[in-house]
C-alpha positions as CSV (number, residue, x, y, z in Angstrom):
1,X,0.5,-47.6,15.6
2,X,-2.0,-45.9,17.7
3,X,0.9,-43.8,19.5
4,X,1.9,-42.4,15.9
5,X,-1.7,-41.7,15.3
6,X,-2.0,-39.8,18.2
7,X,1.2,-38.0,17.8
8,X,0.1,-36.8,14.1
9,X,-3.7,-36.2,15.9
10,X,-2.1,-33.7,18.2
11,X,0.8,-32.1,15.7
12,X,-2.0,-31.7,13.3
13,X,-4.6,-30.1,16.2
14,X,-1.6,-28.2,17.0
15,X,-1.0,-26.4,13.7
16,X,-5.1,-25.5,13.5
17,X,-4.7,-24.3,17.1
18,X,-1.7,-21.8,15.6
19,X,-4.0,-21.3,12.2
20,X,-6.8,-20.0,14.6
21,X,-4.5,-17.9,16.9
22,X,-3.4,-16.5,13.5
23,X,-7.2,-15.7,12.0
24,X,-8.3,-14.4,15.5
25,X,-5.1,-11.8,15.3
26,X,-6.0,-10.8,11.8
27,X,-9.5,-10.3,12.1
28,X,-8.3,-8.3,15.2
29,X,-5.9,-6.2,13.0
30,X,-8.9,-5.7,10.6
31,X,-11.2,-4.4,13.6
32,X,-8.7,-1.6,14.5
33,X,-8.4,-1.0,12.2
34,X,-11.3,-0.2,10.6
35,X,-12.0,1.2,14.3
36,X,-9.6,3.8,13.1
37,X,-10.8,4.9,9.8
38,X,-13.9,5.1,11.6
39,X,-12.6,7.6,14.0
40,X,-10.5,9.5,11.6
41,X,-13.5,10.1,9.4
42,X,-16.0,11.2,12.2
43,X,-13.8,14.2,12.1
44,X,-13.8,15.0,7.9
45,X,-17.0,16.7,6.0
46,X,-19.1,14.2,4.3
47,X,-17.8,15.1,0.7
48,X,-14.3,13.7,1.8
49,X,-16.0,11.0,3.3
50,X,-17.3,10.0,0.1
51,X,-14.2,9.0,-2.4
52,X,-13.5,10.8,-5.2
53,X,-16.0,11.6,-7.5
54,X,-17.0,9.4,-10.7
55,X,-18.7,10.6,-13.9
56,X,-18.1,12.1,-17.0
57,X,-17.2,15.5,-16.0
58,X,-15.7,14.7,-13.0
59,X,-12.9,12.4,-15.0
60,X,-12.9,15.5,-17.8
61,X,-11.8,17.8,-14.9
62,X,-9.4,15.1,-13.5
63,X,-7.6,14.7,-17.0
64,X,-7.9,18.8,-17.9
65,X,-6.4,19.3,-14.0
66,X,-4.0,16.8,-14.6
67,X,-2.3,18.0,-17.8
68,X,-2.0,21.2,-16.4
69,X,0.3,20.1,-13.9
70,X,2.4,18.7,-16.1
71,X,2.9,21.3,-18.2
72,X,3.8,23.6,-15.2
73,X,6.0,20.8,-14.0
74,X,7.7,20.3,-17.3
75,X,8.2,24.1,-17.6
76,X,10.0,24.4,-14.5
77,X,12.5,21.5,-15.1
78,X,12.8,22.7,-18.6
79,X,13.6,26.4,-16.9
80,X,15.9,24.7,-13.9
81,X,18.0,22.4,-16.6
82,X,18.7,25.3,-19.4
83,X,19.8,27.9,-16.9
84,X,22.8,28.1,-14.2
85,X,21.9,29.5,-10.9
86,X,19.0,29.2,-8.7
87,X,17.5,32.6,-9.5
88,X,15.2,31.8,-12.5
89,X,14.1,28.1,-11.8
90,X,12.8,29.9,-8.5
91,X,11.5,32.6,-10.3
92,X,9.6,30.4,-12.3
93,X,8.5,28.2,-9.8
94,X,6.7,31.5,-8.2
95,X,5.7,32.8,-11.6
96,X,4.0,29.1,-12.6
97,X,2.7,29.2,-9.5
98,X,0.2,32.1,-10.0
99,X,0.3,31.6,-13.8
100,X,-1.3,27.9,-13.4
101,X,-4.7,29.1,-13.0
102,X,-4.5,31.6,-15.9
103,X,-3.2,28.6,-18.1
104,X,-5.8,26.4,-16.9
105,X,-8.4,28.8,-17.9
106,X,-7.3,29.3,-21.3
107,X,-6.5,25.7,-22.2
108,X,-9.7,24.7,-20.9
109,X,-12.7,26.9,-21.5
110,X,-16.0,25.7,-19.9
């Protein structure tokens, strides 16, 4: 009886010993990690440092910014599918391109 105890003993000091091994590479991991980002960010300004920015106006701009897109993106698949050829999806492509802002402004006037 006292063998099988022991043998359970050490199979279950054995899987805590693997457990441990396991945490002590994770935590590891995690310190390079962050060791990393650390490094990486020493090198970005402070506003990109500092996430995105929260708010009212800043999730107004996001939304405004965002619809935009996707009216310039649907335009240019709309273009792309309803013609043959490659000459007017990529002359809309350049024409969206400087048009965006335009569109912007007179969608959304601050």
């Amino acid at each position: 009886m006292s063998k099988e105890r022991a043998r359970r003993r050490e199979a279950r000091e054995h899987e805590q010993a693997l457990l441990a091994a396991a945490r002590a590479a994770e935590a590891e991991r995690r310190e390079r990690r962050t060791a990393r980002r650390r490094a990486v960010a020493s090198w970005l300004p402070e506003r990109s440092r500092a996430g995105r920015p929260t708010g009212v106006l800043a999730e107004r701009e996001r939304r405004q910014r965002t619809t935009t897109v996707v009216l310039v993106v649907v335009l240019n698949v709309l273009v792309a599918l309803l013609t043959d050829g490659w000459a007017w999806p990529a002359l809309s492509l350049v024409v969206s391109a400087l048009a965006a802002p335009v569109l912007h402004t007179l969608l959304f006037r601050r």
